[in-house]
C-alpha positions, 0 to 999 in steps of 0.5 A: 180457305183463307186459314189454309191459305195464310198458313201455306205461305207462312209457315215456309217463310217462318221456318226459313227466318228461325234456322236463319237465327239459330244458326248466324247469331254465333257468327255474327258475335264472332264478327262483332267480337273481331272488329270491336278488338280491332277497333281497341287496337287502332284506338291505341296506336291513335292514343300512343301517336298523340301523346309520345312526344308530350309523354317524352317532354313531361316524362323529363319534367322534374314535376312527376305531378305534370306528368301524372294530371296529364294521364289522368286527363287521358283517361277520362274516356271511359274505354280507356281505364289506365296509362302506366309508364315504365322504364326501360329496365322494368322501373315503373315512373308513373300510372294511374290510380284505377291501374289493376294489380295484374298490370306491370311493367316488363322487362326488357320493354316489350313494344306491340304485344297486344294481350286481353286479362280478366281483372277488376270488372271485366276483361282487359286489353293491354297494348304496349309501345316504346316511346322514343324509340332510338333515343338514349331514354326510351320508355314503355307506355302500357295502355288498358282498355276496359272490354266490357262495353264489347259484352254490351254491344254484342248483346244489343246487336243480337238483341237488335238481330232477333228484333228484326227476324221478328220484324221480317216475320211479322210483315212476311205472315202479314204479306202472307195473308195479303196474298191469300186474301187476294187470290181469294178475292180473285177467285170469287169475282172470277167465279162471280162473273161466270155466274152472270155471264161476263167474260173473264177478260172483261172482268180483268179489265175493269180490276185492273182499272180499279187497281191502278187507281188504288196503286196511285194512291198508295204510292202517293201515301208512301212517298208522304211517309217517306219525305217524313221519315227521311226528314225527321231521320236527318233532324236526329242525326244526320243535320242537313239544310231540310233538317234544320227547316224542319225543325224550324217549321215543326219546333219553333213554327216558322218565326221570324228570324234575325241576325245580326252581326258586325261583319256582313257575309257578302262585300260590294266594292269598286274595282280599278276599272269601276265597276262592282265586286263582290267578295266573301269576308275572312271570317269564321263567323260569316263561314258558319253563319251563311249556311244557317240563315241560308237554310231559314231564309231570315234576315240578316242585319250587318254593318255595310262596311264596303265601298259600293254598299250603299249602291247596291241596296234598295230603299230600305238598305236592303239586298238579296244575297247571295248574289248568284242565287238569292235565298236570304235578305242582307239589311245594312248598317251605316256607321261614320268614322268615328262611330267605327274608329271607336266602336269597332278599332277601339273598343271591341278590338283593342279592348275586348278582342285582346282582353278575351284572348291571352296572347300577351297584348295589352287591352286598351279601354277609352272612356270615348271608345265606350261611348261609340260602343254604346252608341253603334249598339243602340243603333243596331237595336234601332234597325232590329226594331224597325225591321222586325215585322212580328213582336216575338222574333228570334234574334241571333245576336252575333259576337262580342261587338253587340254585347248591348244589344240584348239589354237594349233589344228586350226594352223595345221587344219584349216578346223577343227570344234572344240568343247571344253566341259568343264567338271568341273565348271568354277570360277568366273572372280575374281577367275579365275584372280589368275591363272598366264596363264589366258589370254593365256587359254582363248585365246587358249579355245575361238578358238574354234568354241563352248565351252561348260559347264554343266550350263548356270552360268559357261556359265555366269562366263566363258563369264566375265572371257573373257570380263576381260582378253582377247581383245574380242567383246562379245554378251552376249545375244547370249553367241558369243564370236568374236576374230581374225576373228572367232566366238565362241559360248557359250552353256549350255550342261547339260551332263547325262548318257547311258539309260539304262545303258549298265552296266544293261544288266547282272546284278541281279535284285534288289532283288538279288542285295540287297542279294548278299551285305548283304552277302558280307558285314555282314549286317543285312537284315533289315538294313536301307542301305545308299551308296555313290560312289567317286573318292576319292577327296576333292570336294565330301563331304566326311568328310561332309557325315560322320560328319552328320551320326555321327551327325544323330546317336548321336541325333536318338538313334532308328537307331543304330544297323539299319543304315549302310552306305557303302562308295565306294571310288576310290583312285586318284591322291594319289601322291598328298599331299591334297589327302594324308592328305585327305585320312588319315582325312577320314580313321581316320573319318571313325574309330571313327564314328565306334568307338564311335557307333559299337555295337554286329555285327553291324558297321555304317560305312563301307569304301570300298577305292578301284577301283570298276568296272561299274556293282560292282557298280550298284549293290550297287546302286541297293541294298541300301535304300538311295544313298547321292551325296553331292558334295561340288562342282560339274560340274554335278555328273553322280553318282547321275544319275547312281543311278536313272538309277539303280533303275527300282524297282522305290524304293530308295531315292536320296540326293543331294548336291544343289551344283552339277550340277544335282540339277538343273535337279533332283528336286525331290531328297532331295537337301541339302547344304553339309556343313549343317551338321544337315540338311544333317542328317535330310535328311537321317532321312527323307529318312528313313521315308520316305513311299514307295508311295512318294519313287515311284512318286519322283523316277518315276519322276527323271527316265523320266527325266533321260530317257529323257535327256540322253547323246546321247540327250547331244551329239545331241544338241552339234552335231546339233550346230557343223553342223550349224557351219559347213554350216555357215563355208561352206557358208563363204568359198563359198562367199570368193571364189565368191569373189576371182573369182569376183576379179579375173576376174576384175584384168584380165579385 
């Protein structure tokens, strides 16, 4: 009977799930077919708007071997095979070397003709455009895409399609046979209780009552699975703040966990009427930082740099943070004044900030700012000693101002795992060759077990820095760097931000946003509005940014008295002197941008030079047309991801410098050298034509990116390392004590 049963339900579900098959799989690869081209399609118009001007600027230059290596760097995507550039007249300029025969140039110029060939391994998309449109030396840029990965995904799709129908068929025979057993089941209590008299009813109830029971436990098993399930699936892929506690539970076993840094996430100082405030530092390092220790619940040491520090915390310079809802553990840090003047002004700003950033500032190197150097960094290894509670902690050592501490913490914790991130750029090796302490930076950074940049070419550069100054066995392949019986590893870590930021919670909607400024500034309501957010300091491009709004104003009369840029600068490190003279160069831009251009209620240039906290700055984030990011040297600039962030309108254009890190993850942004002036102002005016279609898709793009690769996906990658170097480290200190124990026993034998 239960054969017959089974057989009933399932063969009609069987039957259904097989036509099903037969008759969508061809539907289905049509639809695949159609958005896969469509995709090539819109993945060309991206392609062609990110390089014209370039492509009109190297086309001029009379080095066609400048033009030629910047296609060449184009196509390393795999899709794209080939670039050609054509004249007008049909005259080929440039292409690329994997270029088919079957692709040439057309005369006249034929822009927008989408067309797919078959050629050398497969078939080709061929999209056409006219670059410079208008101009007296237009030229045609054919772009080749390569459709056999379309071949790829269409045969994984079916493949995935009919692994599912299998799937759904296996668990409708098995709930087939369920359903059989249980009305078989019923049947026989039911015939059962005939037998012995008891009334139906009766009998139901006491089922019922069994049954409830069973449906509470198995709901209670199914929620487990599906906590687990939903943990591990963002652990893969999605990265939130439970992920990444779960990768510290499950991976790394809940260790203990320490930051440190110099800068403090959280400032406590005297207001003009007495009391304590608390804000928020203009840093990218304490924006990425926060949400991860936040997510551990670790500690975080810091120097205590505020003027009501020191009221705030307990006996041990302890406080919990953040204030309005403690999640984690801020230790502070004293330093006087001449350990900060020569530790922090000295050596670490003036010496190293401007030796790792090529802005054109000399670095300055002291023998008595050394000293303070060595000093603070001992300190710091000090506190970490005696705060540590376990004797194999994980240490997150944060920046170019602890460079000692590695060296300096494994001599007191020797069962420490140490990572070492780097947060700015690192130089070239002849570079960094003019610091005087080369050899003793490099050796105290590389004993750490990982170091870490936002970039595999700082990777690259800090790898031949060691090569050159210290006594190491190097695998460059790996990036593993061997030395006094340690390894250290070497990786690319790409830093972002919070998704979604923890900033976006109370803050307006864009609409409001955008209000609340207008009011605030006295800016027309349909004024074209740009935005740039800085610590004030010469590697942002500030001068650069003003230069080219002048430049842009001077040649585009259509946008005076519409176009008004607000510039949010924090000051920093004021008591230097190139952040002096730079702050004066800037204020004196600034007057005579406004000076030359300032008309009836209107003024271009709006110079905002204080501190402004998190959600201040979202909201300007979220009120302008434009945000310009065009660092002249940049480890990663999270401004630039904080912007997209900001912009769940999907609306807003984003300029960024291809020399910050970002670049390399934004590609739909408009990426600009910044010390092009006129390029820089070609990409403003673009973005003020910009339609609000093309704003949608790049912005809709650059979000997913973002979402995608946010910090806890940064910090889970470096954590996930850190736990392979802690079993590697547990293996070796097990296979050192098997052989203590071997010897042993041979000595006493």
């Amino acid at each position: 009977m239960l054969r017959q049963l089974t057989w009933k339900f399932a063969a009609p579900i069987l039957l259904f799930l097989s036509l099903t098959a037969y008759f969508v799989a061809p539907y289905i690869d049509g639809i695949l077919s159609g958005w896969f081209r469509a995709d090539v399609e819109l993945r060309s118009r991206l392609v062609f708007n990110s390089m014209e001007y370039s492509l009109l600027n190297l086309a001029r230059d009379p080095q066609p071997a400048n033009l030629a290596q910047y296609l060449h760097r184009l196509t390393a995507d795999e899709r794209l095979q080939a670039i050609v550039v054509c004249a007008t007249d049909g005259a080929l300029i440039q292409k690329t070397p994997d270029t088919p025969d079957s692709v040439r140039c057309s005369t006249p110029a034929r822009p927008d003709r989408n067309m797919t060939v078959e050629g050398e391994g497969g078939r080709l998309h061929m999209a056409r455009f006219v670059a410079g449109a208008g101009s007296a030396q237009p030229l045609e840029v054919i772009l080749v895409h390569n459709l056999s990965f379309i071949d790829r995904r269409q045969v994984n799709a079916r493949d995935y399609m009919l692994a599912v129908i299998a799937m759904v068929s296996l668990i409708a025979v098995a709930v087939a046979v369920g359903v059989a057993w249980v009305i078989l089941k019923l049947w026989i209590r039911s015939l059962v209780g005939d037998i012995r008299k008891k009334t139906f009813l009766g009998e139901l109830s006491s089922q019922a009552g069994g049954t409830h029971e069973v449906m509470m436990q198995v709901r209670s098993a199914l929620r487990e699975l599906e906590t687990a399930q939903r943990l591990e699936i963002d652990y893969r892929e999605n990265w939130t703040p439970e992920a990444l506690k779960h990768l510290v539970r499950e991976q790394l076993h809940s260790p203990e966990m320490i930051v440190v840094s110099n800068r403090e996430p959280y400032v406590h100082n005297r207001t003009a009427d007495g009391s304590v405030s608390v804000s928020y530092p203009a840093s990218g390092m304490v924006t990425a930082i926060e949400p991860v220790i936040r997510a551990c619940e670790g500690l975080w040491l810091a120097h205590g740099s505020g003027a009501a520090d020191r009221e705030t915390v307990d006996a041990k310079d302890r406080i919990k943070v953040p204030p309005h809802a403690p999640e984690y553990t801020l230790q502070r840090v004293w330093l006087n004044e001449a350990e900060e003047e020569g530790y922090y002004y000295g050596y670490s700003n003036e010496g190293l900030w401007s030796l790792c950033h090529l802005a054109h500032v000399r670095p300055i190197f002291r023998d008595r700012d050394w000293e303070q150097y060595q000093a603070v960094n001992a300190k710091f290894a000090d506190a970490i000693a005696r705060a540590a509670r376990t004797p194999n902690p994980v240490i997150l050592v944060q920046d170019f101002h602890l460079a000692l501490l590695p060296h300096l913490i494994r001599k007191q914790l020797p069962g420490a795992t140490i990572a070492l991130f780097w947060h700015i750029p690192w130089p070239s090796a002849e570079a960094f060759g003019i610091c005087p302490q080369r050899q003793a930076l490099l050796q105290s950074m590389i004993s750490a077990d990982i170091v870490g940049f936002h970039t595999r070419y700082h990777c690259q550069n800090f790898l031949s820095s060691v090569d050159r100054f210290a006594e190491t066995n190097i695998d460059h392949e790996q990036m593993r760097i061997r030395a006094a019986g340690r390894t250290c590893q070497v990786a690319p870590y790409p830093i972002s931000i919070e998704w979604p930021p923890v900033w976006l919670d109370k803050i307006a909607p864009v609409r409001e946003c955008r209000e609340n400024v207008v009011k605030r500034l006295g800016i027309g309501k349909k004024a074209f509005i740009g935005v740039g957010v800085e610590r004030w300091d010469f590697t942002k491009g500030v001068l650069e940014r003003f230069e080219a709004i002048e430049y842009l104003l001077g040649r585009t009369p259509e946008l005076i008295g519409k176009l008004v840029f607000i510039q949010i600068a924090a000051p920093t490190r004021s008591r230097l002197p190139a952040y002096v003279r730079l702050q004066e160069e800037t204020r004196a831009a600034a007057e005579r941008l406004n000076a030359r251009f300032s008309r009836d209620n209107w003024t271009p240039l709006i110079l905002l030079d204080r501190h402004h906290e998190p959600q201040e700055v979202f909201e300007y984030l979220r009120a302008c047309d434009f945000c310009v990011v065009n660092s002249l040297h940049d480890g990663m600039n999270l401004v630039a991801k904080e912007f997209v962030a900001a912009r769940d309108d999907e609306r807003g254009v984003l300029i960024l410098s291809t020399f910050a890190g970002a670049s390399r993850e934004l590609i739909e942004a408009l990426i600009v050298n910044p010390y092009d002036i006129p390029a820089t102002a070609d990409a403003i005016e673009q973005a003020w034509k910009m339609s609000a279609e093309e704003q949608s898709e790049r912005m809709r793009l650059m979000r997913r990116t973002v979402k995608e690769n946010n910090v806890y996906r940064w910090a889970g990658h470096m954590l996930s390392d850190v736990s392979r170097v802690r079993q590697h480290q547990r293996i070796e200190s097990m296979r050192k004590s098997l052989s203590h124990r071997h010897a042993s026993h041979k000595d006493s034998g």
